[in-house]
C-alpha positions, 0 to 999 in steps of 0.5 A: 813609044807603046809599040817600043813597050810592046817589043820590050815586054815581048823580049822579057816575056811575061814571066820575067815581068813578073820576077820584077814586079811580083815576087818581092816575096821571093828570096834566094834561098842559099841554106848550106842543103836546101833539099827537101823529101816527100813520100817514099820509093816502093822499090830499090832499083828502077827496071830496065826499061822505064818512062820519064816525064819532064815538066816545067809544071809553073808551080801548079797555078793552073786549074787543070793541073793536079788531075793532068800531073797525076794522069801522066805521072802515074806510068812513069818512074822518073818525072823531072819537074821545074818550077816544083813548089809547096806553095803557090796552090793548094796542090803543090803545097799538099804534094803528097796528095799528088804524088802517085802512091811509091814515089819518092819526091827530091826538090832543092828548093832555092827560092823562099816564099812567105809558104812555102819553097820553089826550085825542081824536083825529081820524082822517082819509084827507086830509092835514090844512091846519091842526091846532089844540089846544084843551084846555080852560080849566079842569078838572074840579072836585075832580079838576082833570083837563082836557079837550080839543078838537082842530080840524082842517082839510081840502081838498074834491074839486072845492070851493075852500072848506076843511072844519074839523072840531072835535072835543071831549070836554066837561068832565064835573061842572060842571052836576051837584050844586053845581058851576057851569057856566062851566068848560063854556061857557068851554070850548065857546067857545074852540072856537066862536071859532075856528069863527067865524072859518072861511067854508067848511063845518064839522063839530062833533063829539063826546061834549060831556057835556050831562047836565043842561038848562044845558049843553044849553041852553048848547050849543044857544045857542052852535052857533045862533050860528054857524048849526050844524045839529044832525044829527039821530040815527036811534035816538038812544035807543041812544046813551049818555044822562045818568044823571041825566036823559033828555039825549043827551049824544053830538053831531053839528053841522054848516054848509055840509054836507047829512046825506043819512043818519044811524045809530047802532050799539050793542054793547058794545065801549064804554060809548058807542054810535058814531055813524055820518053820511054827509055830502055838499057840498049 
């Protein structure tokens, strides 16, 4: 019986456990714009050449997080984070106080807390041309807890085309045990619909929970579709893999945009490892 436990807990991983038993403070958050803003960009286009950081930053609750987010942030222009909150630590409930000076910070916050919101964030050094929220269709199963997608759009020095970067934290269960997969595929298409309809170059980021070969596979299918280019990550093997299979579940997608080169850093100020790319117009 406890080895059958130990399996089920090991299926579910830690963090689900943790929706089920310790988020009864955690509401879907379903306000008609649920978009918040923080700081200022200190430039109105982004250069041609630019740095993203991607980060699954687990709401700040490790120690080490602030001094790690703000010695990897400070270079780059865009940084797309999941799990981003104002609350859940004095860090991330004081963001300002994180963000590096000329940033401008986007978070579509679809989880309420007693202090605060949780969902992803875009963070950039240009001022954003359009912003949209994208929370997913449905939520969790057993938990019904939402997850989210923010699209943002950017001018480039000397380009007349416009950058949209999308930036999404993929629904977790569906895939495991038996829950089906079309609360996720539902998901990711709204988001590449809108991808769809953009003829300059585009980013897709993000920690998309890709645990099990389905969704994988379902993801694979969508981004060739609209002629993404997985980028691919030196060391991939730090970055946060499934617990049930050998799948990276941490992604970089990009079209219309050369990855002259690609790194990941480990430590321990989350339970993902960030993922830092540098991106030039070709």
């Amino acid at each position: 019986m406890f080895a059958r436990m130990r399996w089920l807990l090991r299926l579910l991983s830690l963090p689900i456990i943790t929706c089920l038993f310790g988020s009864c403070a955690a509401k879907n958050h379903l306000a008609a714009k649920p978009l918040l803003q923080f700081g200022e960009a200190r430039s109105a286009s982004l250069p041609n050449r630019f740095e993203l950081l991607n980060w699954n930053v687990y709401k700040g609750r490790r120690p080490n997080f602030s001094r790690e987010f703000q010695r990897l942030a400070t270079a780059a222009e865009i940084i797309t984070l999941q799990e981003a909150s104002t609350c859940c630590s004095a860090e991330m409930q004081n963001i300002q106080k994180v963000l590096p000076p000329g940033r401008l910070l986007q978070m579509v916050g679809v989880l309420q807390y007693a202090d605060g919101q949780a969902g992803v964030a875009t963070v950039s050094t240009a001022r954003t041309q359009r912003v949209f929220s994208v929370p997913s269709p449905d939520g969790e199963p057993l938990v019904n807890l939402r997850k989210s997608s923010i699209i943002t759009t950017y001018g480039l020095a000397g380009s007349s085309r416009s950058l949209m970067v999308a930036n999404t934290h993929g629904l977790n269960l569906p895939g495991k045990l038996w829950f089906g997969q079309a609360s996720f595929e539902r998901q990711i298409r709204d988001v590449a619909e809108m991808l769809a309809r953009h003829d300059g170059p585009i980013m897709w980021a993000g920690d998309f929970n890709t645990h099990d070969a389905g969704k994988t596979v379902a993801l694979k299918a969508l981004t060739d579709r609209l002629g993404l280019v997985r980028v691919p990550v030196r060391h991939a093997e730090r970055l946060m893999h499934s617990k049930v299979a050998a799948l990276e579940i941490d992604h970089v997608y990009v079209r219309g945009l050369k990855a002259s080169a690609e790194a990941v850093e480990h430590h321990d100020s989350s339970d993902h490892a960030p993922i830092l790319v540098w991106l030039s117009l070709p």
